[in-house]
C-alpha positions as CSV (number, residue, x, y, z in Angstrom):
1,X,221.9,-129.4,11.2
2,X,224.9,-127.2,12.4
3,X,226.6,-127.7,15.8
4,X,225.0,-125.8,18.6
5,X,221.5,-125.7,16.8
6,X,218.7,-127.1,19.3
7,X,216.9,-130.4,18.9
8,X,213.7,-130.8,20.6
9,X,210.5,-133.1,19.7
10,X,207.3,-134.2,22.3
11,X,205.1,-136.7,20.7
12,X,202.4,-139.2,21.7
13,X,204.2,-142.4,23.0
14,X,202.2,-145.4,22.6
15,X,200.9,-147.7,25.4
16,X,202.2,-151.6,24.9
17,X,205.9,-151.2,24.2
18,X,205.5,-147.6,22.0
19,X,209.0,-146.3,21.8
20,X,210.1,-142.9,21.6
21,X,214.0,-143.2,19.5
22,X,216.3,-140.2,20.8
23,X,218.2,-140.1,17.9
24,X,220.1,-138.4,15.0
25,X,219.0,-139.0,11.7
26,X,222.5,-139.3,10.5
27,X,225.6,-141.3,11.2
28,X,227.8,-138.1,10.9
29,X,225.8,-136.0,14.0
30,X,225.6,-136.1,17.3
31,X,223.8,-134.8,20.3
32,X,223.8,-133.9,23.7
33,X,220.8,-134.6,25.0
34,X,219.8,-132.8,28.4
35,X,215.9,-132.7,28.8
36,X,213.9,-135.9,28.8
37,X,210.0,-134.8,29.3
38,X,207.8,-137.1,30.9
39,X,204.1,-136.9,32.5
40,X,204.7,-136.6,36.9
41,X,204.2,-140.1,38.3
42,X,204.8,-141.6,35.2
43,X,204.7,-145.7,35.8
44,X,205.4,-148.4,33.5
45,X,208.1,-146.1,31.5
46,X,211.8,-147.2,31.0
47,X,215.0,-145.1,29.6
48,X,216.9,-147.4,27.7
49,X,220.5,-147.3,26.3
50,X,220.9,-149.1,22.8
51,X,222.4,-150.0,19.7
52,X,219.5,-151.7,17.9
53,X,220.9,-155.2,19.1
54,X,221.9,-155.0,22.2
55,X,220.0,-152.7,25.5
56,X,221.0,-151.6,28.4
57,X,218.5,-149.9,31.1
58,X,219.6,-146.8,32.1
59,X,216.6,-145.7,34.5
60,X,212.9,-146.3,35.3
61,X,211.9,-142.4,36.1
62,X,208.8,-141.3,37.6
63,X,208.8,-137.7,36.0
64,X,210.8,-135.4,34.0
65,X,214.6,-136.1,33.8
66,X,215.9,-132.3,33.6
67,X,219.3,-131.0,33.3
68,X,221.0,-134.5,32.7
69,X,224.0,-135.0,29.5
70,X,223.2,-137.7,27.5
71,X,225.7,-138.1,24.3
72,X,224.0,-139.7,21.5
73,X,224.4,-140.7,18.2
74,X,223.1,-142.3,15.2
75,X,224.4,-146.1,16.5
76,X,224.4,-145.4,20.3
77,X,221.6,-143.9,21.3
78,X,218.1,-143.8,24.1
79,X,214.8,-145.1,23.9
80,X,211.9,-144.0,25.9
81,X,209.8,-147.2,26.0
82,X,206.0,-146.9,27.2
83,X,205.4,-150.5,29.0
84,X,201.7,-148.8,30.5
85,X,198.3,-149.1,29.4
86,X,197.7,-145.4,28.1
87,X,199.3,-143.5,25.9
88,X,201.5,-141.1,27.4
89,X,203.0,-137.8,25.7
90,X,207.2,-137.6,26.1
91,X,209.8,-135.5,24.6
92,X,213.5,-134.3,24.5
93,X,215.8,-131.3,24.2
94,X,219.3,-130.8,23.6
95,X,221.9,-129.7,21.1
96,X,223.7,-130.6,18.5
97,X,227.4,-131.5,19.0
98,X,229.0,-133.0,16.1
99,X,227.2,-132.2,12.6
């Protein structure tokens, strides 16, 4: 990917602890991540912070999170994490900073 293309994905989150990685897929990118698409009056969902060892919560939201700046990268990076009992559909958008 080239800095300033767009990153987007929705996708089926699983009930139970499914996660959702907002991620690059390589150590040399980064993004700026500015949408986070959830279902209104979402419960049971948490935004999490992380490294793969350690986590940090950053929010428990009951909707969409629009027009935030999250910087992420391929260690650092959030995790939308699906503690209901249904499945839920959740996505992200952004763009790519570093490439």
């Amino acid at each position: 990917m080239a800095v300033g293309d767009p990153i987007t994905t929705l996708t089926t989150v699983t009930s139970g602890g499914g996660v959702l990685n907002i991620r690059p897929s390589s150590a040399t990118e980064a993004w700026l991540v500015t949408n986070i698409f959830l279902p209104d009056s979402v419960s049971d969902v948490s935004l999490v912070v992380t490294d793969g060892t350690n986590t940090l919560s950053v929010y428990s939201p009951s909707g969409s999170m629009l027009a935030f700046n999250f910087y992420v990268t391929y260690d650092v990076y959030l995790r939308i994490v699906n503690n209901g009992s249904s499945d839920i559909v959740a996505g992200y958008d952004g763009v790519v900073i570093k490439a």
